[in-house]
Each structure stands twice: as C-alpha cells, then as structure tokens.
C-alpha positions in Angstrom: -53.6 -40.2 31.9 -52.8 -36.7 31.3 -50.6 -36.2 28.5 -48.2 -33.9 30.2 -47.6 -36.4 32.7 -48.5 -40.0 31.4 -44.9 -40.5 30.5 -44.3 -39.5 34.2 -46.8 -41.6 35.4 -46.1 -44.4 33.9 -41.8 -44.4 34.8 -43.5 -44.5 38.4 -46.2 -47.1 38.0 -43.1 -49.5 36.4 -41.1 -49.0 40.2 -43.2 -51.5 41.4 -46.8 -52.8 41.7 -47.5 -51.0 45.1 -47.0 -48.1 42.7 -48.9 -49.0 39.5 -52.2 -49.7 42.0 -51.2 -46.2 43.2 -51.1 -45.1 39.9 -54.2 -46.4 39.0 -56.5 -45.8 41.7 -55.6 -42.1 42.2 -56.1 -41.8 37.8 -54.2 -39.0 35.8 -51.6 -36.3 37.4 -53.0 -33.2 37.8 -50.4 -31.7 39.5 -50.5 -27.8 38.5 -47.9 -25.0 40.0 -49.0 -21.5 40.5 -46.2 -20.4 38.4 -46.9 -16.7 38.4 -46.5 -16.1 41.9 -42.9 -14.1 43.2 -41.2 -16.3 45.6 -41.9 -13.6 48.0 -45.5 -14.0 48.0 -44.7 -18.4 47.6 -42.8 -18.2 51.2 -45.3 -16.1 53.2 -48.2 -18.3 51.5 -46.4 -21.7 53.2 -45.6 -19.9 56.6 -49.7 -20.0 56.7 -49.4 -23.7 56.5 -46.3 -24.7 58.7 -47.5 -27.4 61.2 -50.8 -27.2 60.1 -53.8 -29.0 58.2 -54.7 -27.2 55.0 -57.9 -26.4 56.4 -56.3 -24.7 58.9 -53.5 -23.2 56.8 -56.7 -22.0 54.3 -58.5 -20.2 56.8 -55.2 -17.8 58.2 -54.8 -17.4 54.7 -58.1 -16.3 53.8 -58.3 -13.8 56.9 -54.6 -12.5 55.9 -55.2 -11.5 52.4 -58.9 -9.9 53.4 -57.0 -7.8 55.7 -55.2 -6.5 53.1 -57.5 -6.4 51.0 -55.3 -8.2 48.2 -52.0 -9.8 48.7 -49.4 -7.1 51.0 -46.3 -6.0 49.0 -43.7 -6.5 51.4 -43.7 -2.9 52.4 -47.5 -3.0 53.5 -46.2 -6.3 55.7 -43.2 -5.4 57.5 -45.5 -1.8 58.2 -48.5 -3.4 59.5 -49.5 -4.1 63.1 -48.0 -7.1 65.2 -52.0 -7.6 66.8 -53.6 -6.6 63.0 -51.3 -10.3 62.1 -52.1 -12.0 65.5 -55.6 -11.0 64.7 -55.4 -13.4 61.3 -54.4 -16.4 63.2 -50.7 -16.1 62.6 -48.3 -17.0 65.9 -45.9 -14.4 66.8 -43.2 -16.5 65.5 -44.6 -16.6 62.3 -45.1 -12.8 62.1 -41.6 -12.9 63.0 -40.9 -14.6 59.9 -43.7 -13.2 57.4 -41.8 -9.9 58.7 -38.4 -11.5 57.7 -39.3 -12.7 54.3 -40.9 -9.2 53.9 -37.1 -7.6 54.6 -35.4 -10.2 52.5 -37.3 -9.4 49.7 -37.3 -5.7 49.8 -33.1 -6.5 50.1 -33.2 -9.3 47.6 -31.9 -12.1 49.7 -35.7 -13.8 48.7 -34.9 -13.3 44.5 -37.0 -12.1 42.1 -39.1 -14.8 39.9 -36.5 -14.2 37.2 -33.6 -14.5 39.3 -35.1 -17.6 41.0 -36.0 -19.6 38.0 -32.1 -19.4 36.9 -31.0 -20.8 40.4 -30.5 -24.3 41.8 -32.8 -26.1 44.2 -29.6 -26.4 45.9 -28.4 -22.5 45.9 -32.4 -21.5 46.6 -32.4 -23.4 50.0 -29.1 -22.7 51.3 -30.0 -19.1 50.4 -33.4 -18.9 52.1 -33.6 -21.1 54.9 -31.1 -18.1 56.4 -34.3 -16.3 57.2 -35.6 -16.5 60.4 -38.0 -19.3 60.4 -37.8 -20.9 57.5 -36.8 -24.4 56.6 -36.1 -26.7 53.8 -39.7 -27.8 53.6 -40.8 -24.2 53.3 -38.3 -23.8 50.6 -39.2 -27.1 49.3 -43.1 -26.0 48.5 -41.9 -22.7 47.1 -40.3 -24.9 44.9 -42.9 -27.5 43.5 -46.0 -25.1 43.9 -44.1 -21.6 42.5 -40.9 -22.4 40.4 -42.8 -26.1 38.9 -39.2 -27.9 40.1 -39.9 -31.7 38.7 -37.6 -33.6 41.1 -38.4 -32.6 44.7 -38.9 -34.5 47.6 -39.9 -33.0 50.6 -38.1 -36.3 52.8 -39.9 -34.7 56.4 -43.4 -33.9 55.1 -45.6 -35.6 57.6 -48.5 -36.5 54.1 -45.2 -37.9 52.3 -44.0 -40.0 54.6 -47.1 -40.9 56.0 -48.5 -41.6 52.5 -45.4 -43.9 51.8 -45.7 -45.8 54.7 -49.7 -46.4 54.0 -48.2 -47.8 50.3 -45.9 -50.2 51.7 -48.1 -51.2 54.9 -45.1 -50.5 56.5 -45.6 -50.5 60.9 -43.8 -46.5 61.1 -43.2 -43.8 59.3 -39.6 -43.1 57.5 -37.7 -40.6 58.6 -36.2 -37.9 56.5 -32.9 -39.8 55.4 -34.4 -42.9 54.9 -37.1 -41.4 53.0 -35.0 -39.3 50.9 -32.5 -42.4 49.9 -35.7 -44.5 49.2 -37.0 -41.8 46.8 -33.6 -41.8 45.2 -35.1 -44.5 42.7 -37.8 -41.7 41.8 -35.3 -39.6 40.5 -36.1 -36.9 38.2 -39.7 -36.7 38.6 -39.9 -37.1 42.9 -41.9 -33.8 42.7 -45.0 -35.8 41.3 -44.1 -38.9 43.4 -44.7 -36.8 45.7 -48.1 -35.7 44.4 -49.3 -39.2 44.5 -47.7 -39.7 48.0 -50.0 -37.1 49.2 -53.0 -39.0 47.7 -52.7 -42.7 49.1 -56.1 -43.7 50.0 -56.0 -44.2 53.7 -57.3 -47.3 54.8 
C-alpha cells in the first residue's frame, strides 16, 4: 500500500470483507488531485464529461483545448464562437454553461484557488450549482480532483453506485439517499471510497 493512503486503506478494508477483497485486488491508492488547477478551469473540465464515458468526455476535451491552442481564460471563452464550441463536440447546453462558468469567474461567484481552498464543501456547492448547468456532481469532481477534499461522495455518480452495487451483488443500483446514508460509515475518507468504487472489477 501506498504510504499516504495505507492508513486510509486499511480503515476501509476493516468495514467489512466485501471491502478488504476490494482492497486487495485493486492494490495501493493512487488517487492523485490536479491540485494546481483554478476551479474555473476544474468546472469547465467536468462540463466535458457530464453524461458521458471518459472516452468520450477525453476526446471534447482534447478538441476544446487544441482550439485554443492551450486552456481559454475565461475572457477567450465567453468571446469565442457558439459553432467554433459546437465544432468541439460540446451541446449547446453546455456552451451555455462553459459560457456561464466563464462569467462567474470573471465576476468571482466561481472563487479563486485561494479563496476556494478556505471554503466548505458545503458553502462551494450551494455557491456554484447557482450557475446555469451545473450540479452537485460537477461541484462534487471539482472537489476531489481540484481542491483534494478527503470525504466526498458523489451519492448519483452512475460508476459509484454501480460499483457499489457490483461489491455487494446487490440486484439494483442505490439511489442517491440511500447511497449517501450507506457511505455514512465511510466517513472521513468517502473521497477514496469512492476511488475504489470506481474500480470494482466487473464480473
């Protein structure tokens, strides 16, 4: 096991034994969070993968950011072409809300990295799910992946809940309240119980 997480790793493999196989078939954490990204840059990065498969969510990525030739400042994406965005693979509702996030960050209702790492999880999402298009889980991968948060659980994440249900063989899917009260028990590391959610070996 890592030693940044094998303390971690080992609270969650004592839950039960569903999770120590977990545990020890996917090996060591190696959960890592881009942590010098601006949350500006965090949200538009997750629009890309709203709804989608990573695959996917890479490739509109990938096109985006050659556009630009480098990642747009806000001001280069609220100025640049409804059909130039289409063009990427983005739907017009998500240029609606890449354009959003663009505004909210040049009027600082998306914070600042500084400002963001002094707020809640709490105070971030009821801040930023105001923006047209954006919802907890958004936030919620903004969180783990930009600000490293180490007790998030994103309860309506499809490879979460999916994941869980493969580790407990159980006939459906959770939904989000009964997923988030059944990660209460992962409490204050659900952020890399959610790591290994994402990696259950399908069967």
């Amino acid at each position: 096991m890592s030693t940044q997480y094998q303390p971690i790793s080992q609270f969650l493999s004592e839950i039960d034994h569903d999770w120590a196989q977990l545990i020890a078939t996917v090996g060591e954490c190696k959960f890592e969070a881009k942590s010098e990204r601006e949350p500006y840059e965090a949200l538009v990065r997750a629009v890309a993968y709203q709804q989608l498969s990573t695959k996917a969510g890479d490739a509109i990525l990938g096109k985006f950011i050659k556009n630009f030739g480098a990642f747009p400042t806000p001001e280069q994406l609220i100025a640049a072409e409804f059909d130039t965005l289409r063009a990427t693979g983005f739907s017009g509702r998500k240029i609606e809300t890449l354009k959003a996030i663009a505004e909210g960050a040049m009027s600082g209702l998306v914070p600042s990295r500084e400002i963001a790492d002094n707020m809640s999880n709490e105070a971030l999402i009821e801040r930023l799910v105001t923006l047209k298009g954006i919802g907890q889980w958004t936030v919620e991968m903004m969180l783990i992946f930009t600000l490293a948060r180490m007790d998030i659980l994103p309860a309506d994440d499809f490879g979460i809940v999916e994941g869980y249900r493969r580790l407990k063989n159980l006939d459906a899917a959770p939904k989000r309240k009964e997923m988030a009260d059944i990660g209460k028990v992962w409490s204050p590391y659900r952020t890399i119980a959610s790591w290994y959610l994402w990696r259950v070996p399908k069967i």
